[in-house]
N, C-alpha and C positions, 0 to 999 in steps of 0.2 A: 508499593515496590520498596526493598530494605536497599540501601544504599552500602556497601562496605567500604569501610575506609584502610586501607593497607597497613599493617602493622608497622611498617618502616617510616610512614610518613608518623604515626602517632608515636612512636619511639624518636624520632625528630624534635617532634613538639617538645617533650619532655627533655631531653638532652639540654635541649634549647634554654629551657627555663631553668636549669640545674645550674648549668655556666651562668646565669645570667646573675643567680640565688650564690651561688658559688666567689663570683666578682663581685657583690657587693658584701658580702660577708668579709674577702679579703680586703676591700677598701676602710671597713667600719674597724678593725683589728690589726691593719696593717701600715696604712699609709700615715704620712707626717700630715698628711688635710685631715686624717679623722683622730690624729693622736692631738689635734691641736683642740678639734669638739668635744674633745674625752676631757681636755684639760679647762673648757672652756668653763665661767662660771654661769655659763645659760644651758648647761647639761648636768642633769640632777645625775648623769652614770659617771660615776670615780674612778678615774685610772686607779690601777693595781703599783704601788710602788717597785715593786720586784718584778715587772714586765717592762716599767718606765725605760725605753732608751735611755745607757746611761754616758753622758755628756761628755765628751773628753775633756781633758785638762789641757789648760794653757802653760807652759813654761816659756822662761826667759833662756836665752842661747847658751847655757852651762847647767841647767838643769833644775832650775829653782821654779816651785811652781807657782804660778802667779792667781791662776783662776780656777777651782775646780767645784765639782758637784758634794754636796754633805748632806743627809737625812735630815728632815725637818717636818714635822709632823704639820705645822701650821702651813705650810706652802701647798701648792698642788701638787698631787702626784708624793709629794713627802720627799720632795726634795727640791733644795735650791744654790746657788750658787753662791760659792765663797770665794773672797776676795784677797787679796795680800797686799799693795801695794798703791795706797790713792792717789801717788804721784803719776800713775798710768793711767787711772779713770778716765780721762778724758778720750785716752785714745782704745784702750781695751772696750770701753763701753759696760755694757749691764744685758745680765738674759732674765729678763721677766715677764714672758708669754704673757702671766693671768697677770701683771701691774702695770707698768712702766713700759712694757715694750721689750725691744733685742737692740740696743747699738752699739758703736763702733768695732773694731776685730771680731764680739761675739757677732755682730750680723752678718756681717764681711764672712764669715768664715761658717758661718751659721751650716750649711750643707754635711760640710768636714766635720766638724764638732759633734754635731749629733746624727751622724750615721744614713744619713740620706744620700747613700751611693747610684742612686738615680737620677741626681742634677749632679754628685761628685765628678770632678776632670783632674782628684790624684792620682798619681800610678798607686798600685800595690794594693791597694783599697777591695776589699772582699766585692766577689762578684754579688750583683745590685740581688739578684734573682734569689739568690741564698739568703740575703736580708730579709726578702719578703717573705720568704715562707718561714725564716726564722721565726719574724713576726707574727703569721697565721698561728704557728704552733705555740705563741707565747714565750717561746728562746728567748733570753736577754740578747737585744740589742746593743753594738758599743758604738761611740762615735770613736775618731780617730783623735789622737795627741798634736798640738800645734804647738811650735816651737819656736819664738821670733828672737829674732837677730840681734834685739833688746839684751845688753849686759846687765845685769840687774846691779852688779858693784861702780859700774861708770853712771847709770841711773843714778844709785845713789847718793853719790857724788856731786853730781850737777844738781843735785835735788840742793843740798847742802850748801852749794857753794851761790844759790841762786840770790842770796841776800848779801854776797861777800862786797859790793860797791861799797865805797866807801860813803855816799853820799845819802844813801839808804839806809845801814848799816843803824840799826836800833829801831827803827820804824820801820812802817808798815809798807811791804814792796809792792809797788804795783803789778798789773796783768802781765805776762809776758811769758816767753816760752826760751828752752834752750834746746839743740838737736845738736845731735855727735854722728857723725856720717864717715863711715868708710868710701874715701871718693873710689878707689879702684875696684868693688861689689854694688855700690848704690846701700849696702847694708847700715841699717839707723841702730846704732849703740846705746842712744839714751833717746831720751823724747820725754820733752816736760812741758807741760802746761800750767800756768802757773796762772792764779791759782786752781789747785784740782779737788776731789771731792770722794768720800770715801763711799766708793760702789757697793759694797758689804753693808754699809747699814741704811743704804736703798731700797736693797730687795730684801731686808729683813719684816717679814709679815707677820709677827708679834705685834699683840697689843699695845700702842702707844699707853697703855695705863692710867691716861689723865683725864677718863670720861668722856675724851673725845669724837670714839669710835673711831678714830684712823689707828690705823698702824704705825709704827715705826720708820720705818720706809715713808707713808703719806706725809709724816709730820716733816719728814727729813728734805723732802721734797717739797716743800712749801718754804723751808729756809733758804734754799738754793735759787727758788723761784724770784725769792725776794733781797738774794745778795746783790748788793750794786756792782762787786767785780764780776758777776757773769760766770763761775766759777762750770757750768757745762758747756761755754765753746769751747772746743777742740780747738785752740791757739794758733799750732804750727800750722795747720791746714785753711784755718777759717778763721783768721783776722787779716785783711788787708787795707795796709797801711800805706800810708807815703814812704818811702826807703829813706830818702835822702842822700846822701853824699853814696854811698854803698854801692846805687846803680852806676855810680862812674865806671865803676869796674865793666859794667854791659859797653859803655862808651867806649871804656879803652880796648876791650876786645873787637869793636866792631871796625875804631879808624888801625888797629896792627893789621886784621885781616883786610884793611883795604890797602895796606903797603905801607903805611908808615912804621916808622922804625920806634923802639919805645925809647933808646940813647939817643938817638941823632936825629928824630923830629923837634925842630927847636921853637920858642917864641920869645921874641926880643920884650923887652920890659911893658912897653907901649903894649903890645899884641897880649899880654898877659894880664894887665889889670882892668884892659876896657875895652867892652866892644857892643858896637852899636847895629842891632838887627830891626831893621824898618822901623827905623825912626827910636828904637826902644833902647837904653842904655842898660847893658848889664855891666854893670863894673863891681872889683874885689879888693878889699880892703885887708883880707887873713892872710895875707903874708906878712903882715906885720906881724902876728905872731907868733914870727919863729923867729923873730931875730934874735933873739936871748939863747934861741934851741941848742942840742948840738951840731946842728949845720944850716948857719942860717941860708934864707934863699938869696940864690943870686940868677944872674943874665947872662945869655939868651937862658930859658926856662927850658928843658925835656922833661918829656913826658910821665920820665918816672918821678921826678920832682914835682909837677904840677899832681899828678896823683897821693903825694906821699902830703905836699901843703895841701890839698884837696883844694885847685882855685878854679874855683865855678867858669869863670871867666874862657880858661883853655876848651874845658869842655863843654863849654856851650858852641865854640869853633869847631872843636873836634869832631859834634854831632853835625853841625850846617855842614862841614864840607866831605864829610860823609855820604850826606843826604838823606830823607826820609825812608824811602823805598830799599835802599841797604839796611838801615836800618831799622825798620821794622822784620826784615826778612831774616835777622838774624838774633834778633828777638825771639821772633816764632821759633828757632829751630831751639830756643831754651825752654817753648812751652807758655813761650806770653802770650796773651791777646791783646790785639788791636782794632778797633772799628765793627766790619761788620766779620772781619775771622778770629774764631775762636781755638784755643789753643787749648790740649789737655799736660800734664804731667799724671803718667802713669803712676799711682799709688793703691796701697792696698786697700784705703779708704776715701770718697769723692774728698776732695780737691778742690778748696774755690780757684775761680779764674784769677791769675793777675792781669794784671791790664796797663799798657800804656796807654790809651785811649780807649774811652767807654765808648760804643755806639751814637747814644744821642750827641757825642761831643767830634763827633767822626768830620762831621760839616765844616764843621769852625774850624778844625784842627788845620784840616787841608790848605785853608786858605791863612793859618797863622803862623809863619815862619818864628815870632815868639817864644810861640808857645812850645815850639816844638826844642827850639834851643834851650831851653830852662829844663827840656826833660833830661837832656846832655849831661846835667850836674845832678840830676834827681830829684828836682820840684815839678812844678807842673801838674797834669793831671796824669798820677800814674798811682795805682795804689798794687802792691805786691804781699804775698805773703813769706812769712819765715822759709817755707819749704822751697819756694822759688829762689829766694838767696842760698840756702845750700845746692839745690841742681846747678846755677851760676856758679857757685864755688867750688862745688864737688871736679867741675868740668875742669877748672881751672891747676887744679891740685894733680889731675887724672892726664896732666899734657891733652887736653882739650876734647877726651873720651867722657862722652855725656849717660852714664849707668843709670836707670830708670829707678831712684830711690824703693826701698821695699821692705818691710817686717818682718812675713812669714820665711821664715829659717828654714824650718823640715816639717812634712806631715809624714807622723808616725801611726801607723795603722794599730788596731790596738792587737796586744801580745807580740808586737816586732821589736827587738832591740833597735834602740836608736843609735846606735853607733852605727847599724847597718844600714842608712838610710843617708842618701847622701843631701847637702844643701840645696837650696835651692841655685838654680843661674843662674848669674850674673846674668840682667839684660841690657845690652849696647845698644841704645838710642841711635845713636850716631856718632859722628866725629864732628863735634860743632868749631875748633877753631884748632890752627895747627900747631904743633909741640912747642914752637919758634913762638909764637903768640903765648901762649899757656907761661911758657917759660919769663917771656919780658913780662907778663902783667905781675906773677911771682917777686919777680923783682922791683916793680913797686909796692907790692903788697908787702915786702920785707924792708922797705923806706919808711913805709907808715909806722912801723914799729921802733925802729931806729932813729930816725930821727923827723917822723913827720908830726900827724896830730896826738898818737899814741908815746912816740919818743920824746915830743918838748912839753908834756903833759907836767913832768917832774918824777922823783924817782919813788911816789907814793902808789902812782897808776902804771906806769914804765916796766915792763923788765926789767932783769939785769941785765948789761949788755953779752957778758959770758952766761948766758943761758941757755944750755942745752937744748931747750925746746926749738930755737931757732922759728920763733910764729912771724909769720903774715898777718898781714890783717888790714881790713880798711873800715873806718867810720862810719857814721851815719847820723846826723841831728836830723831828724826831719818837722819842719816846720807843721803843727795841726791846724789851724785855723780857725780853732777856737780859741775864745777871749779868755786869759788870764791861766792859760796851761800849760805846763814846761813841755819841749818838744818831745818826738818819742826817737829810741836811742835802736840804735841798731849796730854790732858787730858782724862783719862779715871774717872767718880768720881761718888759717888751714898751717902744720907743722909738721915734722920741721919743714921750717921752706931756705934748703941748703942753697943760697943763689951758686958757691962755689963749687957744689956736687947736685946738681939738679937733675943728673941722669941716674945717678951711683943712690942718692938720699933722698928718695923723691916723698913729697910729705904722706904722708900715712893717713891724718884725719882731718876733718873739716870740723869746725863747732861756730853754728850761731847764736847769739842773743840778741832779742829782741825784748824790748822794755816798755810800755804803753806811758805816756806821758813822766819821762824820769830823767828830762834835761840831757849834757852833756853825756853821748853816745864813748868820748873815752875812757870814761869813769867806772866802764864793764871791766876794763881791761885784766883787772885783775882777777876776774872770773873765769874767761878762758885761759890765761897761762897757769893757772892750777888747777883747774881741769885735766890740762897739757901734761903736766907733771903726774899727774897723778895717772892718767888712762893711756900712754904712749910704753908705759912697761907693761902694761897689760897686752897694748896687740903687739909689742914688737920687746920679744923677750931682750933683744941686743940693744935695745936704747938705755943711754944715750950713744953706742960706740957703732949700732947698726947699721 
């Protein structure tokens, strides 16, 4: 008996296998998973250079270009990326699929950059669908243009100015990082890591020429591997540190928002050099010296003076009668972690944790009234990073509006004018503490410069006192723990900071420095007040009369 089979169903079958022949043709030609086996060196088939998706370029916020793609006959595909600027390496990162990898910004941003409108979430960006058939057809692919918030002139400045301590000054600078932060955008102006390392002759896959068989790049990367300063951690984001004195500032924002006044909460002489928490003496000796300063200390003690002498002693009070549970809570709303909750700060790159309490130390903590008062003045067990001091600062500069720090400026779709393309926006965290707050901590932070640890410094580290910049600022020694190393220094500082016009002159920038074991934390000083000078007629064409 012949059996027939209906032509529809057998025109079916085939349809079937067509699509099926069809979708995997466009996966092998089209998709970034098979452009990455094309590029891979366990596939003997060679991308075509002139099919390669070509990579967008990175610029800095005026137009200078920082990272882009160049022919290279020795890389894959015949092309690889170039570099400008190695004071940014750490945070731009490196695109090296066949080497080294993709990090910092180039990963982050990896989608944007090379043209994968598939996982892309920017406006304006070519429909995803048109890519891919672009790509069936072999059409050049474009990634889009990335644009970060980075001044490449204030960068270079802070680059410059990273050696200017006096104490430093001939030798060899330690680790450390500086950021320049728009408090009222969240937008980062400079970003230094220190030391940093040149991404361009990372990914250069030329022959090392020394019969080694590595390349350039391999060689270059076995030096870094073997630098004692660690010259690939990303600094601002991923060294954390003891603060030291700097976190007073978390203190003194948390007892203003509990109703103390920052003029007329007072401490009598006794209540300011010593105090005794279960059984345990903290007592302060550094008011002694300022007695030579321009205003030496006197009794009862306010707030903005015990912040301006930095005496431990107040603010380990200031934290007990606060209390923990305030004070942790208002920690968190700046992105700390404590115990078993963990806290993020939104950035365009991960972010370590800071921490006033690590977990394992969660137990002890609860039951150590101590311990918790030492964290009042910024010892203890509390390790923070650079970027967690500018969101504290930034808050503080911004009347107590907490902006989610950020990079990326504008994604320029490729052939769009960028002038048409507006910034990115500004994101508001929240309202972490009230203008009334923001405002008095200012005016300690304008004490410290005047006449606290920064003003009775001497007129080497000091401002002048008719200095347009009008900075804030608060200190930081923070003690290491290890035997025979100078502490590590920290500037927290924001300008101008008008205490006379604080609604009309409200400061404009935030700049930290942090320094990895480089002793006396005032000896920065003269690194950010020329900073100050030099990047304050850049964003604000009317300074100093603005």
């Amino acid at each position: 008996m012949q059996v027939e089979i209906p032509y529809r169903r057998v025109l079916m079958v085939f349809l079937v296998l067509f699509l099926a022949i069809s979708a995997d043709l466009v996966f092998l030609q089209a998709t970034p998973e098979a452009e990455a086996l094309t590029t891979s060196a366990y596939n003997p088939r060679h991308c075509v250079r002139d099919e390669t998706p070509q990579r967008g370029t990175i610029y800095d916020r005026t137009g200078v270009p920082l990272a882009w793609s160049v022919p290279d006959d020795t890389s894959p595909c015949g092309w690889r990326r170039h570099y400008t600027d190695p004071s940014l390496a750490p945070l731009i990162g490196y695109y090296d699929p066949q080497g080294f990898g993709v990090t910092g910004l180039e990963a982050a941003y990896d989608d944007l950059l090379s043209g994968n409108t598939s996982k892309s979430v920017a406006p304006g960006i070519r429909n995803g669908l048109q890519d891919l058939l672009n790509k069936a057809e072999h059409l050049k692919t474009y990634g889009s243009d990335i644009y970060l918030t980075i001044d490449e002139r204030i960068q270079a400045k802070a680059v410059a100015l990273y050696g200017a301590d006096l104490l430093q000054r001939g030798k060899n600078e330690p680790p450390g990082s500086i950021l320049v932060e728009d408090p009222h955008t969240g937008e980062l102006l400079a970003y230094v890591s220190y030391p940093g390392y040149n991404n361009d002759t990372l990914v250069d896959h030329t022959d090392a020429g020394d019969g080694t068989g590595l390349t350039v790049g391999q060689e270059y990367w076995n030096q870094l591997l073997q630098d004692p300063n660690k010259p690939l951690i990303n600094r601002p984001v991923a060294d954390i540190l003891p603060p030291g004195s700097v976190f007073k500032t978390l203190t003194l924002i948390t007892a203003l928002e509990s109703g103390m006044d920052v003029h007329n909460t007072t401490f009598d002489q006794a209540d300011a050099l010593s105090y005794t928490v279960d059984g345990f003496p903290i007592t302060s000796n550094n008011l002694d010296a300022y007695t030579h300063g321009p205003k030496p200390p006197s009794f009862p003690l306010n707030l903005v003076d015990a912040y301006a002498y930095s005496d431990n002693v107040v603010f380990a009070r200031l934290a007990t009668m606060v209390g923990k549970q305030t004070y942790l809570q208002k920690a968190g709303q700046f992105g700390l972690s404590y115990g078993s909750t963990v806290n993020d700060i939104p950035f365009d790159i991960p972010v370590a944790h800071s921490w006033v309490y690590l977990p394992q130390q969660q137990q002890t903590w609860d039951r150590d009234n101590v311990d918790f008062a030492t964290v009042g003045f910024g010892e203890g067990t509390l390790l923070v990073t650079p970027l967690q001091d500018a969101v504290i600062t930034s808050a503080v500069a911004a009347d107590g509006a907490y902006y989610a720090p950020h990079l990326l400026w504008k994604v320029v779709p490729h052939g769009v004018d960028v002038a048409s393309v507006k910034p990115t926006a500004p994101h508001l965290q929240g309202q972490v503490m009230s203008q009334t707050t923001a405002v008095g901590v200012r005016d300690a932070m304008r004490a410290v410069v005047q006449y606290g640890s920064i003003g009775a410094s001497g007129s080497a580290f000091a401002p002048p006192p008719n200095s347009p910049v009008m900075e804030g600022a608060k200190t930081g020694t923070a003690q290491t723990g290890i035997n025979n190393t100078q502490p590590h220094a920290t500037i927290i500082s924001l300008a101008p900071d008008d205490t006379a016009n604080p609604t009309t002159n409200p400061p404009k920038l935030v700049i930290i420095v942090n320094k990895e074991f480089a002793g006396e934390a005032a000896y920065q000083a003269p690194i950010t007040e020329s900073l100050y000078e030099y990047a304050l007629p850049l964003v604000d064409p009317q300074f100093p009369n603005g």
